[in-house]
LOBA-574840 format. One record per residue (C-alpha): residue in three letters; x negated, z negated, y. Coordinates in steps of 0.25 Angstrom, whole numbers, padded with zeros to 4 digits, always signed. Layout:
ALAXZY;...
***
This chain:
UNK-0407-0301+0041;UNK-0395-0301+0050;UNK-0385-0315+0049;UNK-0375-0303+0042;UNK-0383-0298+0032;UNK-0388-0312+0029;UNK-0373-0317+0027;UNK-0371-0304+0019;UNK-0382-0310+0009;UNK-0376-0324+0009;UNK-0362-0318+0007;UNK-0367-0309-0006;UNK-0373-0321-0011;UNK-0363-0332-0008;UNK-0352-0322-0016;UNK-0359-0322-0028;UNK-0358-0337-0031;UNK-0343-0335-0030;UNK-0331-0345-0029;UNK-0342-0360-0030;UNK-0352-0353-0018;UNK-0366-0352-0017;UNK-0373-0365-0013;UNK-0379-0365+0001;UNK-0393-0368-0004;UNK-0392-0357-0012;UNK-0388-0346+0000;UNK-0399-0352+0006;UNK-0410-0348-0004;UNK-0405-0334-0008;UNK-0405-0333+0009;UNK-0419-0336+0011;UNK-0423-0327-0002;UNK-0420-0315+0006;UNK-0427-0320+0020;UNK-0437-0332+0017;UNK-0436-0334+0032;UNK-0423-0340+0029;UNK-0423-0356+0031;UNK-0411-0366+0032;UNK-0408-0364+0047;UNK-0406-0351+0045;UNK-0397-0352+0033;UNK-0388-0364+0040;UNK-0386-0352+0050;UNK-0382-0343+0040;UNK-0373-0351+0034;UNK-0367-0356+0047;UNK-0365-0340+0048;UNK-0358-0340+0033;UNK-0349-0352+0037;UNK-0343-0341+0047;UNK-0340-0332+0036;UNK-0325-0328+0032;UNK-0330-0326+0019;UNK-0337-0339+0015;UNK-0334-0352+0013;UNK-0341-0366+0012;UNK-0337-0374+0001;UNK-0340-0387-0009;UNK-0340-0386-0023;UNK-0339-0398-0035;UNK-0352-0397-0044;UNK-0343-0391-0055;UNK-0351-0378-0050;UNK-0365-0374-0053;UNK-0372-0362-0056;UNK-0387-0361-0058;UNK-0395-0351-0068;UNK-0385-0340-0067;UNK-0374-0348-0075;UNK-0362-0355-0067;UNK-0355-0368-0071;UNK-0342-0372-0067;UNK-0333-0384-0072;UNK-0330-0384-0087;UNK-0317-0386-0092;UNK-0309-0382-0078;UNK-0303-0369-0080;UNK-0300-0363-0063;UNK-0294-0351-0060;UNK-0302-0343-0048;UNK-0295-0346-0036;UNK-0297-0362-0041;UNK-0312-0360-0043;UNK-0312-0355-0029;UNK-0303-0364-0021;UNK-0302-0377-0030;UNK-0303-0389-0020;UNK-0309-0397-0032;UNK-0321-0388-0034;UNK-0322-0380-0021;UNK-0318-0384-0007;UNK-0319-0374+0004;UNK-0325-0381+0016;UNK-0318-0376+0027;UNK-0324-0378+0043;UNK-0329-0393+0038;UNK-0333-0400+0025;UNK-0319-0406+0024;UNK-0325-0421+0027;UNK-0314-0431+0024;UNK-0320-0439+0035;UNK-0317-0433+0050;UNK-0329-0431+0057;UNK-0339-0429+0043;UNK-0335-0416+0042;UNK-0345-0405+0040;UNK-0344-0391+0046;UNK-0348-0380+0035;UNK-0356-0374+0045;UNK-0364-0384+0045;UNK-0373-0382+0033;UNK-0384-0392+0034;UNK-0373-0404+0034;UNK-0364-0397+0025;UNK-0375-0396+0015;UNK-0380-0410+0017;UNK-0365-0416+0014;UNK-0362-0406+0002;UNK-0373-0403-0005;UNK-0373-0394-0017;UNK-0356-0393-0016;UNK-0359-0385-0003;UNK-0357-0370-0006;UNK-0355-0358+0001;UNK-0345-0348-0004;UNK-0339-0334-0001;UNK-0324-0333+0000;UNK-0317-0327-0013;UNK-0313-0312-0007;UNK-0328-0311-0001;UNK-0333-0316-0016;UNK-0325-0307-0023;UNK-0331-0295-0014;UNK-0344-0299-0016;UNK-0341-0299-0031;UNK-0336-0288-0032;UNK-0339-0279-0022;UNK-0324-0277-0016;UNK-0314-0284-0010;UNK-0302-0278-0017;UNK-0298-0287-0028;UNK-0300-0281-0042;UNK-0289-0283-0051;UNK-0297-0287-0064;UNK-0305-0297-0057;UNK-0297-0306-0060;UNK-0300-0321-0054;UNK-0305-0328-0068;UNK-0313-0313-0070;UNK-0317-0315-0054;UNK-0323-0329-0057;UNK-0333-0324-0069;UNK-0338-0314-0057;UNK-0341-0325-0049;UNK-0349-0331-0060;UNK-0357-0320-0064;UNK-0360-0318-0049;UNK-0365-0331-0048;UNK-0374-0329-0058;UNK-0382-0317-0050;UNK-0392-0309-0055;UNK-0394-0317-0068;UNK-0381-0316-0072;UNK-0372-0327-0081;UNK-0372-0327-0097;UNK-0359-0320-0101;UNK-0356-0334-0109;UNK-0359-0342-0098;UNK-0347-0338-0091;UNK-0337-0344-0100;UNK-0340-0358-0097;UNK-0343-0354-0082;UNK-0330-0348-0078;UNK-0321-0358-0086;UNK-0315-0349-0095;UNK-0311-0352-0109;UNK-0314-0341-0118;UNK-0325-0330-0119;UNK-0316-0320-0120;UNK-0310-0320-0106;UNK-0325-0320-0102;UNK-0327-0307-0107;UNK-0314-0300-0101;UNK-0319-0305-0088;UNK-0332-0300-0087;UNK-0327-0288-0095;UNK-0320-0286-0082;UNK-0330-0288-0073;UNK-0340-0280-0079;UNK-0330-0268-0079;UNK-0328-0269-0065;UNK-0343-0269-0062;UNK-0346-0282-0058;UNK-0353-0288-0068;UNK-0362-0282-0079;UNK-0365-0288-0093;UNK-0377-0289-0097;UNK-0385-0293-0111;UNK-0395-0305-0111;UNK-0402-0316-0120;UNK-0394-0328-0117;UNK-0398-0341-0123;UNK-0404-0333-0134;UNK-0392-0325-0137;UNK-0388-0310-0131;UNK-0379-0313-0121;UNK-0371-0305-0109;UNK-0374-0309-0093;UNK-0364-0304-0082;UNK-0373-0301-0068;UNK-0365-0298-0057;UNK-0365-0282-0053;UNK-0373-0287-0038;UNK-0384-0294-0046;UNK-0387-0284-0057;UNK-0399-0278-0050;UNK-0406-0293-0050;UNK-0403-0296-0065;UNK-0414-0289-0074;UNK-0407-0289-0086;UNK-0399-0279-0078;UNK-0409-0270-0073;UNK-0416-0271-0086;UNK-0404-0264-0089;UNK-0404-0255-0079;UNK-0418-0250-0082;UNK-0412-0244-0097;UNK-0400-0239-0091;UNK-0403-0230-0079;UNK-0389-0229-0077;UNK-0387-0243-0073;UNK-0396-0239-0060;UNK-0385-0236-0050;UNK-0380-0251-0052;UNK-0394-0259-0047;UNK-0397-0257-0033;UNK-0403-0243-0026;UNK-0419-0250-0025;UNK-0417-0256-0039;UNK-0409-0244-0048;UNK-0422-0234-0042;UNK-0434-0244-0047;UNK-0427-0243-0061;UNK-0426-0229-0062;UNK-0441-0228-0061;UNK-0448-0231-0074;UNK-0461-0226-0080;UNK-0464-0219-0092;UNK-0459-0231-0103;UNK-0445-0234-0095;UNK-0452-0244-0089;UNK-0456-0250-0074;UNK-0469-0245-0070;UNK-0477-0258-0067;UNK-0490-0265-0071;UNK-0487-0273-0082;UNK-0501-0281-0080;UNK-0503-0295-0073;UNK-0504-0291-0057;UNK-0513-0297-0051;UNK-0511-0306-0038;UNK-0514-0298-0026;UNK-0508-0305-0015;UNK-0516-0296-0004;UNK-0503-0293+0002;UNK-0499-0307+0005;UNK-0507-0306+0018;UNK-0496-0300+0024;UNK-0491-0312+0024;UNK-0476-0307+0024;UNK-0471-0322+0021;UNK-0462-0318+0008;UNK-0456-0330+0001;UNK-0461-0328-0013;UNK-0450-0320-0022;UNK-0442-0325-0033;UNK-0440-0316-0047;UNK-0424-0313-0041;UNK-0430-0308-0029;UNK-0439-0299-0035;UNK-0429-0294-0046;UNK-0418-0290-0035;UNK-0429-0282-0027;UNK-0425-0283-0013;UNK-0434-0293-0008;UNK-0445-0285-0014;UNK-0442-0273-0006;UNK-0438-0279+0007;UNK-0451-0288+0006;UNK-0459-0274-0001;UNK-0455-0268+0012;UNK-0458-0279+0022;UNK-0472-0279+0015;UNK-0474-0266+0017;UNK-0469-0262+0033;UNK-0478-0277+0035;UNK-0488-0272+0048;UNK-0500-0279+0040;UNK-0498-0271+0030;UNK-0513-0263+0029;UNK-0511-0249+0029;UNK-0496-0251+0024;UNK-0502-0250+0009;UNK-0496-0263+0001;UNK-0502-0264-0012;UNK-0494-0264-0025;UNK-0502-0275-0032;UNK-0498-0287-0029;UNK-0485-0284-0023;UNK-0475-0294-0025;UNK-0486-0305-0022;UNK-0485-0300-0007;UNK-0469-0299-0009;UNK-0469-0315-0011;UNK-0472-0316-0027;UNK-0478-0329-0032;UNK-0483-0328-0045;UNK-0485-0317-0058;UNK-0479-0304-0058;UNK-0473-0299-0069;UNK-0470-0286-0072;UNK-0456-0289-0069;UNK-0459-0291-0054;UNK-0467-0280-0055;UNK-0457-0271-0059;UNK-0448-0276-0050;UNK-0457-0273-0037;UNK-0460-0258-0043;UNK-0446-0256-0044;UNK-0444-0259-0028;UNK-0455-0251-0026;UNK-0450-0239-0032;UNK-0438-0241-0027;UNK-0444-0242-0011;UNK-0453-0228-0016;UNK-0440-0218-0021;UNK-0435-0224-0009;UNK-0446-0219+0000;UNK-0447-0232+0009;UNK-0462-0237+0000;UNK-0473-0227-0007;UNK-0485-0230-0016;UNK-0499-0227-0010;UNK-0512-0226-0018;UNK-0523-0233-0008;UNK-0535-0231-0006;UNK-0548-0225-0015;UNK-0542-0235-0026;UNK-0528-0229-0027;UNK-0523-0244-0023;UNK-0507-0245-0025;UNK-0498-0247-0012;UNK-0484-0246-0006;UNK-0481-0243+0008;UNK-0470-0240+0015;UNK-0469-0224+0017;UNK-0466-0225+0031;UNK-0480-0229+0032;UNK-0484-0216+0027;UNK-0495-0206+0036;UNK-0501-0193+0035;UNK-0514-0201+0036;UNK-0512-0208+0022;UNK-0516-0196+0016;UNK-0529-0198+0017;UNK-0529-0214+0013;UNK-0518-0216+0003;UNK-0513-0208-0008;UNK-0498-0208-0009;UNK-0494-0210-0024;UNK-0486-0196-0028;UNK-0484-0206-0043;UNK-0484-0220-0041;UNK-0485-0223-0055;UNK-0498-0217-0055;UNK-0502-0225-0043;UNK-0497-0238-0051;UNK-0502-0236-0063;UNK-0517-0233-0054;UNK-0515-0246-0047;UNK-0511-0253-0062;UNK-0524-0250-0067;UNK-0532-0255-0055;UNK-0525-0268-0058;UNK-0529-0267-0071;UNK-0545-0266-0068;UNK-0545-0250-0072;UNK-0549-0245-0058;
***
């Protein structure tokens, strides 16, 4: 990945936490969930790199903040307006070309992030600057007149909530304001200009509402559960997302093997070097099909035929797979078929189900493959040879 799409990626994240940043630590992690190569040497060079940056800023930050489990928590009791969330000296201080050591001589440059870690500790965050967080919020850089600053705060919790989102009553006690009301004219607002969506959930036992920010709905399965009765809600999920949910068998339903599958981890001697995936990772899709694909241009790879069974544990799953995950990889497939990039192939005398890549595709495959005109059929064939029927 080139140094700028990479600090394009810490940008987009770094934005979402909003006005208290993101902590280092945390950069770090999501980093090395898209390249597994990527160690601490190389991230101390990326943010060397983001120090550089017009657009972001190195600050401290009091304990009052926390966020963890999708809710955020700021200091009860303390009403701020926005622009004192952002720049209060008591809470945030902006770290400038040093640390600010009252000492001369035991200052700390803030390009320097192993030391600068080593003196601040968990108050060290990274941060975009206010005009590149509200373009990352909202997709422009013209100010909207109903967003107001107290309305533009609640944004900025709900994106830091990400993909699961934050409990509709959670955000009263979060965002300092003193009635429930004003909470619903605010996200009433945000809603209707399309940057959040509203959506029904068992909280604490009750029915309750979750905002999710407009750029995580295609990682929040309450939404995309959504989406699969209300084919009109396609166009706002992703292109290789919005064509897996269109395509449903008979009942409305995915087509997938809803039996145990068994282990086949044949294709691990590829030995492709996959850091094992994480449920977000299969949810949002990506991964899979950058890794699908890897998999399938690999050299090793006999006869470029790489067998459905089993699939995800050559991807880099550890564990069970549930039809959820199942589903999730079919609809990737499906997705890389309309596309034209991956087709289904019946191998040999036994009809074995496979993938490849159709670039790999010859006149003489005639004769040894049979290209499946209706995957389904080839599907369901393979299902039953799991099953001990052929």
């Amino acid at each position: 990945m080139l140094l700028h799409d990479l600090l394009e990626q810490c940008f987009e994240f770094i934005a979402m936490d909003g006005a208290i940043g993101c902590q280092p630590t945390v950069l770090q992690k999501h980093l090395s969930s898209i390249n597994p190569s990527f160690d601490k040497t190389t991230f101390v060079y990326v943010w060397r790199s983001l120090c550089l940056q017009p657009a972001i800023e190195v600050i401290l930050t009091s304990k009052l903040f926390t966020a963890s489990a999708g809710q955020v928590a700021a200091a009860k009791g303390k009403k701020r307006k926005h622009d004192d969330q952002v720049d209060s000296h008591d809470l945030i201080r902006i770290l400038c070309e040093d640390d600010g050591a009252q000492k001369k001589g035991e200052e700390v440059s803030i390009k320097d992030y192993e030391a600068l870690s080593a003196k601040w500790g968990d108050k060290l965050r990274i941060r975009c600057t206010e005009d590149e967080i509200y373009f990352r919020l909202t997709g422009q850089h013209e100010r909207l007149s109903s967003l107001t600053a107290d309305n533009f705060q609640v944004l900025q919790l709900i994106a830091m909530s990400r993909e699961n989102g934050i409990a509709l009553i959670d955000l009263d006690p979060s965002s300092g304001l003193e009635k429930v009301e004003n909470i619903h004219a605010r996200v009433d607002v945000l809603t209707d200009l399309g940057l959040c969506v509203r959506l029904s959930q068992t909280i604490r036992n009750s029915i309750g509402s979750i905002l999710v920010h407009y750029k995580f709905l295609h990682l929040n399965s309450a939404y995309l559960s959504l989406c699969r009765l209300n084919p009109e809600l396609q166009d706002t999920l992703p292109p290789d997302i919005s064509l897996s949910h269109m395509t449903r068998d008979e009942d409305g339903d995915d087509f997938v093997n809803e039996t145990d599958e068994e282990e086949d981890q044949s294709a691990n001697k590829l030995r492709l070097g996959f850091a094992p995936l994480t449920e977000t990772e299969i949810s949002s899709g990506h991964i899979i099909r950058e890794r699908l694909l890897k998999t399938l241009d690999h050299p090793e790879l006999k006869n470029h035929l790489l067998r459905q069974r089993g699939l995800l544990y050559a991807l880099g799953w550890v564990g069970t797979v549930s039809t959820k995950q199942r589903r999730a990889v079919e609809r990737i497939i499906r997705a890389l078929v309309d596309s034209g990039v991956v087709e289904r192939v019946a191998a040999g005398d036994k009809k074995i189900l496979c993938i490849r890549l159709t670039k790999y595709r010859t006149e003489l495959d005639n004769d040894a493959l049979e290209i499946s005109d209706n995957p389904k059929r080839e599907v369901q064939k393979e299902w039953d040879c799991l099953q001990g029927s052929c």
